[in-house]
C-alpha positions as CSV (number, residue, x, y, z in Angstrom):
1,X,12.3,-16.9,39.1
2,X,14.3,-15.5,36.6
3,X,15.1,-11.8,36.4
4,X,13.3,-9.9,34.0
5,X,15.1,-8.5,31.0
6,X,14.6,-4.4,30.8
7,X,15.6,-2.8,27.6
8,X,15.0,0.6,27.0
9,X,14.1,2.3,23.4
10,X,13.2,5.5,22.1
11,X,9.9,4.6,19.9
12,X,8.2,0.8,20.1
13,X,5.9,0.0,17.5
14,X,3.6,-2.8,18.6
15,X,2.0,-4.3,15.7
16,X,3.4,-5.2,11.9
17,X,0.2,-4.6,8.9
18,X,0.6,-1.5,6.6
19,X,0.3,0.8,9.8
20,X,3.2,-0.5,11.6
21,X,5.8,-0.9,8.5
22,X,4.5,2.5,7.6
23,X,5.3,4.2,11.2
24,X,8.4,1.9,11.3
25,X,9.4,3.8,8.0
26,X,9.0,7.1,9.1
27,X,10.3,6.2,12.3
28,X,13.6,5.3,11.1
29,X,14.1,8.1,8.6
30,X,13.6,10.2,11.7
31,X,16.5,9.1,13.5
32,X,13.9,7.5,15.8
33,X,15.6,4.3,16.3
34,X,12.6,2.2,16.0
35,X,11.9,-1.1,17.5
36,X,8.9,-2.8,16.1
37,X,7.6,-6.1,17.4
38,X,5.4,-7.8,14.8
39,X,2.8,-9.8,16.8
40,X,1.1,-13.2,16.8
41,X,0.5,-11.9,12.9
42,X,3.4,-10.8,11.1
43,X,2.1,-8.5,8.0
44,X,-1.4,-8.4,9.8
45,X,-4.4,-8.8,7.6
46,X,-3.4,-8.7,4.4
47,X,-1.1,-11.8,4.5
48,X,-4.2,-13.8,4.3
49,X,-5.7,-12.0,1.2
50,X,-4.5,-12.9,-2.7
51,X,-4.8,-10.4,-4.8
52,X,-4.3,-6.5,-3.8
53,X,-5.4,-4.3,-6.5
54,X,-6.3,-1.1,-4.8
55,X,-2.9,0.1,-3.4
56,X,-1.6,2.9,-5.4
57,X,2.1,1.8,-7.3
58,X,0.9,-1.6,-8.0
59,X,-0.2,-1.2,-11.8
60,X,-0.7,-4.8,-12.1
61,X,-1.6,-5.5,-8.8
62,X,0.1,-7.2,-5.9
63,X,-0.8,-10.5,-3.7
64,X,-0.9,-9.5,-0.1
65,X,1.7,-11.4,1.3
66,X,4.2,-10.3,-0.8
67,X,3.1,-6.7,-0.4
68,X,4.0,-6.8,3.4
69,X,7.3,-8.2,2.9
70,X,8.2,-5.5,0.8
71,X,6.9,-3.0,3.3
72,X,9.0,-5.0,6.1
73,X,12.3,-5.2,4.0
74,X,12.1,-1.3,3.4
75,X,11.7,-0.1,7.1
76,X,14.2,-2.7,8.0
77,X,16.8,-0.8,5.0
78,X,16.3,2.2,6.7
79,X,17.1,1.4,10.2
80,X,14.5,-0.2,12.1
81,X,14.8,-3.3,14.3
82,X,12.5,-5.6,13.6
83,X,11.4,-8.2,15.5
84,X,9.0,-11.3,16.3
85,X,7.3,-11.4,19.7
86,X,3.9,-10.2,21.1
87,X,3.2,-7.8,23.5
88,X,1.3,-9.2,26.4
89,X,0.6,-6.6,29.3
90,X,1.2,-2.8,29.3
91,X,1.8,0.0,32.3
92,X,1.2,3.4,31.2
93,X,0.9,5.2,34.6
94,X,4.6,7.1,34.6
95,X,6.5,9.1,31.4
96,X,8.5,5.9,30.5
97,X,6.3,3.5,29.1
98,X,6.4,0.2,30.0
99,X,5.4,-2.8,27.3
100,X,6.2,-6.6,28.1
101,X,6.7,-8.7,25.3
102,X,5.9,-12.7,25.5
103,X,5.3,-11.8,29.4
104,X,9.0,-12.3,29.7
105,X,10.7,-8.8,28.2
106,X,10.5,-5.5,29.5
107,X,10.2,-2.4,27.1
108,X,10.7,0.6,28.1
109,X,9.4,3.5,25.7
110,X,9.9,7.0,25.5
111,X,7.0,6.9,22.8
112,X,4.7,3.5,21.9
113,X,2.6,3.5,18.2
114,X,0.1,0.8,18.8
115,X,-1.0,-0.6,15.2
116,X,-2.1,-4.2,16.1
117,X,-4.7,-4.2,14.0
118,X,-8.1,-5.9,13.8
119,X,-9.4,-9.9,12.9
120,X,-12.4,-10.4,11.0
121,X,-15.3,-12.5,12.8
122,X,-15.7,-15.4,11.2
123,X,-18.8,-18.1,11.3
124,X,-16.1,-20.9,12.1
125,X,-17.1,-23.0,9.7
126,X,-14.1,-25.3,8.3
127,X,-15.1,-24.5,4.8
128,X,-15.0,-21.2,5.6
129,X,-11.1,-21.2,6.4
130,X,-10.3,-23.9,4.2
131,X,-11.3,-21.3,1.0
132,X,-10.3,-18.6,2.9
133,X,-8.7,-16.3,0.4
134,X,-10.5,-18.9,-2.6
135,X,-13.8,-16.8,-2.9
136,X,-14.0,-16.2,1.0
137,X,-13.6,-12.9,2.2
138,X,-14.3,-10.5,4.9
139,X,-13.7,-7.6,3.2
140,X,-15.8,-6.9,0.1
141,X,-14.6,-3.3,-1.0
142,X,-11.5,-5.3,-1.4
143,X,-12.0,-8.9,-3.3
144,X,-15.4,-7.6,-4.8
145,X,-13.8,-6.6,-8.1
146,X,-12.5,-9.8,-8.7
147,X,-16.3,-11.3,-9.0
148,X,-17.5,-8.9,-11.8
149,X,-20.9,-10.1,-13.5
150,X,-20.6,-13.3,-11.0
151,X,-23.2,-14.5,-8.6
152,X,-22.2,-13.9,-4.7
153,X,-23.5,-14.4,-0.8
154,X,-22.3,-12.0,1.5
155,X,-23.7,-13.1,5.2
156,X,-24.3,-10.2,7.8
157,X,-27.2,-8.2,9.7
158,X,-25.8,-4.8,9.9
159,X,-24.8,-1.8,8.2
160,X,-22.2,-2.7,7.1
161,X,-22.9,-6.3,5.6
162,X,-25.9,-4.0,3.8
163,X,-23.0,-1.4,2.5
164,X,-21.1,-4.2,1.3
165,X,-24.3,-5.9,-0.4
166,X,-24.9,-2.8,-2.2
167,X,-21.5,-2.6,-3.1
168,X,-21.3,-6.1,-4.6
169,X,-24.9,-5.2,-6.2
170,X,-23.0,-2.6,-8.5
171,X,-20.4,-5.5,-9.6
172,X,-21.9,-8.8,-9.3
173,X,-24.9,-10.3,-11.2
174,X,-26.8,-11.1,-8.2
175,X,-25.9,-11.2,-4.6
176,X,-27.5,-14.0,-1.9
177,X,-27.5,-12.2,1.7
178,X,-28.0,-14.7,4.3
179,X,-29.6,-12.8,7.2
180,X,-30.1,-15.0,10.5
181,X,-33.1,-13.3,12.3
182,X,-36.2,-12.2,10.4
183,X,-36.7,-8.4,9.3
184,X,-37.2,-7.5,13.1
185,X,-33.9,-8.7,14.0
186,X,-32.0,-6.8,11.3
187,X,-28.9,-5.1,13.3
188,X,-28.8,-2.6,10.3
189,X,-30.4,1.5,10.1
190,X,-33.5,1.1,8.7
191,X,-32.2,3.7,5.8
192,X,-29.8,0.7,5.1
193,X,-32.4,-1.9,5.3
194,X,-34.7,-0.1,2.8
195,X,-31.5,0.1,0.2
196,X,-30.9,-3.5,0.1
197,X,-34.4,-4.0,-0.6
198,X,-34.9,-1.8,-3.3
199,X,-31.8,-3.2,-4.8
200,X,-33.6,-5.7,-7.4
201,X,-30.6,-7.8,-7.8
202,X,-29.9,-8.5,-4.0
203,X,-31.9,-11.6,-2.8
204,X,-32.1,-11.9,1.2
205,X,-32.7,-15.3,2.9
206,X,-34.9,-14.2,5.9
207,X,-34.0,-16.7,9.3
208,X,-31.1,-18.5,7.7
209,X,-27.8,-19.4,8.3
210,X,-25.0,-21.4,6.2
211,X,-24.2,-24.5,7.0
212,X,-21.0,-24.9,4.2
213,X,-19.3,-23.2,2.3
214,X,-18.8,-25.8,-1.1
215,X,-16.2,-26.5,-3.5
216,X,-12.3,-27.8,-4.2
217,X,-10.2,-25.3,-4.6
218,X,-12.5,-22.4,-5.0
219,X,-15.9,-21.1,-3.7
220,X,-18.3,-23.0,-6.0
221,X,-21.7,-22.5,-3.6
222,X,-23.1,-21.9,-0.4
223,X,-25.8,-24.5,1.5
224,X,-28.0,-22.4,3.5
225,X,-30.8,-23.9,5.8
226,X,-34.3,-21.7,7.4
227,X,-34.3,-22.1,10.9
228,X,-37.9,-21.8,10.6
229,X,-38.9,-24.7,8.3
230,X,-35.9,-26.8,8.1
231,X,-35.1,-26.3,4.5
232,X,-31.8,-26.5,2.8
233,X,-30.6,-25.7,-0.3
234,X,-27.1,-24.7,-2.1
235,X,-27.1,-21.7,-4.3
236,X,-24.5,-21.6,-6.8
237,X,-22.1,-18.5,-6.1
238,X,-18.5,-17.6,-7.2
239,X,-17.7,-15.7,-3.5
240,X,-18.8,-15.7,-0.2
241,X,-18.2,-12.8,1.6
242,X,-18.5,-12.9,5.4
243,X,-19.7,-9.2,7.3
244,X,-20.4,-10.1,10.9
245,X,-17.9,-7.4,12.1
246,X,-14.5,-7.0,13.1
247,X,-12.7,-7.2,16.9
248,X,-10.1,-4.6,17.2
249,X,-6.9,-6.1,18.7
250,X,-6.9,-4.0,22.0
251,X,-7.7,-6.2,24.8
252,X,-3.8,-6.4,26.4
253,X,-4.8,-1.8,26.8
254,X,-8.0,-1.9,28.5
255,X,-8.0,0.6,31.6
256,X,-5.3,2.6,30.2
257,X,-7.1,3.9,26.9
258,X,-9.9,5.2,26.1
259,X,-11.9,2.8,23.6
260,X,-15.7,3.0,22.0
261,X,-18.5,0.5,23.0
262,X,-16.9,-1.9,20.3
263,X,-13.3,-1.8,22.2
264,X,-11.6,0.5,18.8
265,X,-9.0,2.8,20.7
266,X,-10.0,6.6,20.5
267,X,-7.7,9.2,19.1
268,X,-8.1,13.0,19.3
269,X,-10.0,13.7,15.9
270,X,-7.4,14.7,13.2
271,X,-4.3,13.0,15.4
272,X,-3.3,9.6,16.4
273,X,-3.1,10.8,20.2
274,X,-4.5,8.7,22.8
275,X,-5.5,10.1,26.0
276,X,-2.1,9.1,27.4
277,X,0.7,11.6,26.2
278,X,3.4,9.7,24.3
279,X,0.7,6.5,23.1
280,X,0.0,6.7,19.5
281,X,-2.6,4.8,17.4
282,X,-2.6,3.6,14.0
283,X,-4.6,1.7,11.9
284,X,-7.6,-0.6,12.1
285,X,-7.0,-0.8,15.9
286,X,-8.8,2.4,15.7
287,X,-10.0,2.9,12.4
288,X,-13.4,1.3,12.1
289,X,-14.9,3.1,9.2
290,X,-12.3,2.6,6.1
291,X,-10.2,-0.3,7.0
292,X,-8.3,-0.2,4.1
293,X,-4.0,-1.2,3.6
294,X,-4.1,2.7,2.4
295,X,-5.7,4.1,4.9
296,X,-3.8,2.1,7.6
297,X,-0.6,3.3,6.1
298,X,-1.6,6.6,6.5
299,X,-2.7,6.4,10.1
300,X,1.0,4.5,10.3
301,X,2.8,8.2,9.0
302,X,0.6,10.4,10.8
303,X,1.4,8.2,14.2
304,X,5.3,8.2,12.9
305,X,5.1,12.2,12.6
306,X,2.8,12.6,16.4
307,X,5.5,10.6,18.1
308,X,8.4,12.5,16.4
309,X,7.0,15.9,17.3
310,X,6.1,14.8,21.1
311,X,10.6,12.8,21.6
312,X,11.4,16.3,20.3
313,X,9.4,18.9,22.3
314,X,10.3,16.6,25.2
315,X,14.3,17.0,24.5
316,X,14.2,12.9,23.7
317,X,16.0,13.0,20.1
């Protein structure tokens, strides 16, 4: 067997959406000498969105791809090394921690920002992926705009498919939530539940799920079929908007940090500390209440500013 390459490095950033760039940015203005590895998807989430309207400094807007390449190209002017591989297994028992990257490279970090982010669940329907980004979604508070005064499903059970309903309510003419179970098997609060149904322009299919997702080259309709009776029928809609949840990218740090019952890694309220001194979190890794590029990028600074006060009590820079 080969022998491992070891490389040793002041600050690792594992992970490459807003939160990274943004830690990367900071990172490197601190004479941090960052190295950031950008995953198995480089710009994260946003590089399979269109349009990004929300992010301050973009008067007319921004489509997400391009967004991330312009957050890559400005922590790479101010000094950090970035590069492609992903992290595959961690050891955070000693001060120097340890991160291997493609199971072949050995890191070794005085400090480690973890900002790898979060995928959307999808239903896995082909349709689904071929419009994704074409009036498919996962993430209405961001592409609901774009659907003013249009009709729109949103599929989900929880609370916050019904958040997302309600907030496509206020935009959209009328909103088609596909619920699989009945009533009884609603995963949302039942404050939630009793929103949505007092919202006179938000129609729920009771025990149904979609079969398709139709049209070219945008979302034209959805074809939706009750498990109970068999029926099917497409409802004509300009977006579909998929809320089944989110998995937080954290599976390669299980046993090392501390996570919730849905896997999001925990930081100490107000930081992005982890429970092990040095490990920093950013980002929708452990942000599952905003989710937003802003928000992430924020997380990515705060992380940036953590590690920079920890390398310097510790004598490190």
């Amino acid at each position: 067997m080969e022998k491992e390459t070891v490389e040793k490095v002041h600050c690792l950033i594992v992970g490459s959406g807003p939160a990274g760039y943004t830690a990367a940015i900071y990172a490197a203005r601190a004479n941090m000498k960052p190295v950031l590895y950008q995953g198995i998807q480089p710009g994260g989430q946003l590089t399979i969105t269109t349009e990004v309207e929300n992010y301050p400094g973009y008067p007319e807007g921004i489509q997400g791809p391009e967004m991330m390449v312009n957050f890559e190209k400005q922590a790479t002017r101010m000094g950090a090394d970035i590069r492609y591989g992903l992290a595959t297994k961690v050891d955070f028992t000693g001060p120097v921690h340890k991160v291997w990257i493609d199971d072949e490279k050995l890191i070794e970090a005085d400090a480690v920002i973890i900002a790898t982010g979060a995928s959307a669940k999808w239903l896995g329907l082909e349709s689904e992926q071929k419009l994704n980004g074409y009036g498919v979604s996962a993430c209405a508070v961001c592409d609901g705009f774009f659907f003013r005064g249009k009709e729109v499903a949103i599929v989900g059970a929880g609370d916050t498919a019904c958040e997302e309903a309600i907030y496509l309510s206020k935009l959209a003419s009328n909103v088609h939530m596909i619920v699989r179970k009945g009533e009884e098997g609603m995963k949302a609060s039942k404050v939630m539940q009793d929103r949505v149904k007092a919202t006179a322009n938000i129609k729920v299919y009771w025990h149904s799920e979609t079969v398709e997702v139709t049209g070219e080259n945008k979302v034209e309709g959805v074809t939706i079929k009750n498990t109970q009776t068999g029926d099917v029928q497409t409802v004509p809609v300009s977006a579909f908007f998929v809320a089944i949840g989110h998995q937080p990218n954290s599976g390669i740090f299980k046993g090392w940090l501390d996570m919730d019952e849905a896997d999001y890694l925990q930081t100490i309220p107000g930081t992005s500390k982890t429970n092990i001194e040095g490990v920093f979190a950013a980002g929708d890794v452990q942000d599952k209440i905003y989710r937003q590029a802003v928000t992430a990028a924020g997380s990515g600074c705060m992380a940036a500013l953590d590690a920079e006060r920890y390398l310097s009590e510790k004598g490190l820079v």
